[in-house]
C-alpha positions as CSV (number, residue, x, y, z in Angstrom):
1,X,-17.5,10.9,6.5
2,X,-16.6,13.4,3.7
3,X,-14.4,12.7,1.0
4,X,-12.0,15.0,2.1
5,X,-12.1,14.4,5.3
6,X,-10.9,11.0,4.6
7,X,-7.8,11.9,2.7
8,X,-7.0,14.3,5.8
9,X,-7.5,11.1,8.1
10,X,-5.6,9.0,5.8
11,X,-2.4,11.6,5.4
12,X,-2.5,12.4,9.2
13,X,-1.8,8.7,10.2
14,X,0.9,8.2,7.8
15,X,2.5,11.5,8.6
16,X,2.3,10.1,12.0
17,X,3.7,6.9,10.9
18,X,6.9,8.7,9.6
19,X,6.2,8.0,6.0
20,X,6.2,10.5,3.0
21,X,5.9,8.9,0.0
22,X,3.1,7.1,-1.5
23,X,2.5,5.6,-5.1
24,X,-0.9,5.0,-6.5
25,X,-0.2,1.7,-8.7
26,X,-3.8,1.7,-10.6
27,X,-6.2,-0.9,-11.3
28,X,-3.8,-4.2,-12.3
29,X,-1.5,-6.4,-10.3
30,X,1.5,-4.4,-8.8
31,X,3.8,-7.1,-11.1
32,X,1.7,-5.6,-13.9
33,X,2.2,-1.8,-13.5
34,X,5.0,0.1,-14.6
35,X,5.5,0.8,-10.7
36,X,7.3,-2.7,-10.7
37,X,10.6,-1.7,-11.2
38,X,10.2,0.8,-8.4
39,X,9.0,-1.5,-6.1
40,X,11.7,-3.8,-6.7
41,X,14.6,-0.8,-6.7
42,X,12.7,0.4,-2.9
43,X,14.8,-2.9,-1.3
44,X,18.0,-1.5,-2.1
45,X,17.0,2.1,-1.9
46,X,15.8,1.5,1.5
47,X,17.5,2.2,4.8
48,X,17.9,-0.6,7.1
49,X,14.6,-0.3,9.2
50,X,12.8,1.2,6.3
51,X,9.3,-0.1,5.3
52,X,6.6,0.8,2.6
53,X,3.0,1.3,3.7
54,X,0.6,0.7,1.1
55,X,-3.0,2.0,1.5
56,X,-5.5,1.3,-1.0
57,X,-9.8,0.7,-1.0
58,X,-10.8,-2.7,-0.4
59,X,-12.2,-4.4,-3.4
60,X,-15.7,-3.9,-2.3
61,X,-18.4,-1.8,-3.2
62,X,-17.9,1.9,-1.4
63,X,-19.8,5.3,-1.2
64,X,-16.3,6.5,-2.5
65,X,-13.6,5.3,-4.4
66,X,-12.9,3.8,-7.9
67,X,-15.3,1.1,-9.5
68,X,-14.9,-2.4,-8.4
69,X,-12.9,-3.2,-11.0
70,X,-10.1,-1.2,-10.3
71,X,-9.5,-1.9,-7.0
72,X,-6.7,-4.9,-6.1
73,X,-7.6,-7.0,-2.8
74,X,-5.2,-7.0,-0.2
75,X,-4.3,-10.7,-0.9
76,X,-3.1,-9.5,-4.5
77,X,-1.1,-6.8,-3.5
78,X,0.8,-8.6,-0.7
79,X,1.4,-11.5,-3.2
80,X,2.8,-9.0,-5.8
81,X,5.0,-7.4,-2.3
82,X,5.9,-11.1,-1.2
83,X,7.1,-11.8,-4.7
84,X,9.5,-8.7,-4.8
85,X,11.2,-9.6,-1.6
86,X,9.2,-8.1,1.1
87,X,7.6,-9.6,4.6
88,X,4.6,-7.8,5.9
89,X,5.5,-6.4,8.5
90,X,1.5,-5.0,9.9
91,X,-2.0,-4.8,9.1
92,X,-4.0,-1.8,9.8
93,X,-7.5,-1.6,10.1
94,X,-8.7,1.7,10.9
95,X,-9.5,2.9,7.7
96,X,-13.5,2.5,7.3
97,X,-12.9,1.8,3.3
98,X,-9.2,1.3,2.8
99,X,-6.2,-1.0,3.9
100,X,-3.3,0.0,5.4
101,X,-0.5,-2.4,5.0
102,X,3.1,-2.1,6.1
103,X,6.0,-4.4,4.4
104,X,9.4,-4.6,4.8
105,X,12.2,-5.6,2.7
106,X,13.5,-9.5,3.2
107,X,17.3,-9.1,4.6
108,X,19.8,-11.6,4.2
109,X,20.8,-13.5,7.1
């Protein structure tokens, strides 16, 4: 599949998913990045029943994508999401070179 067809498969189903915003964290640990203090700021900015899908390549070699090295597994990014207060919530995987997690925000109680 195309390149760009990809990105049009991959914005359809989060459109379809209700979500709008995405943030591309680069090649270290989401802890690491200076999309940190966001993350951690998304618990309180976040309506009740809100969630934050993260979609990324899997850290293996791909016909498309960035170098090995910059990719983060999904282990490492659900640590980092786990570590700033969120549960994941699902685990999609209908993406042939990407993951598509879903996390929500721990709430007291």
């Amino acid at each position: 599949m195309p390149v760009r067809e990809l990105r049009k498969t991959r914005i359809a189903a989060i459109r379809a998913l209700g979500y709008t915003f995405g943030i591309r964290a680069g090649h270290c640990s989401v802890s690491e990045s200076p999309f940190w203090d966001i993350i951690l700021n998304m618990i309180h900015a976040l309506k009740q029943t809100g969630e934050v899908a993260v979609i990324d390549f899997y850290k293996r070699e791909a016909p498309i994508g960035p170098p090995l090295s910059m990719k983060l597994s999904e282990e490492e990014v659900t640590k980092d999401f786990l570590k700033a207060g969120f549960t994941l919530n699902k685990q999609l995987s209908f993406l042939p070179y990407q993951y598509f997690l879903i996390f929500r925000p721990k709430r007291g109680g």
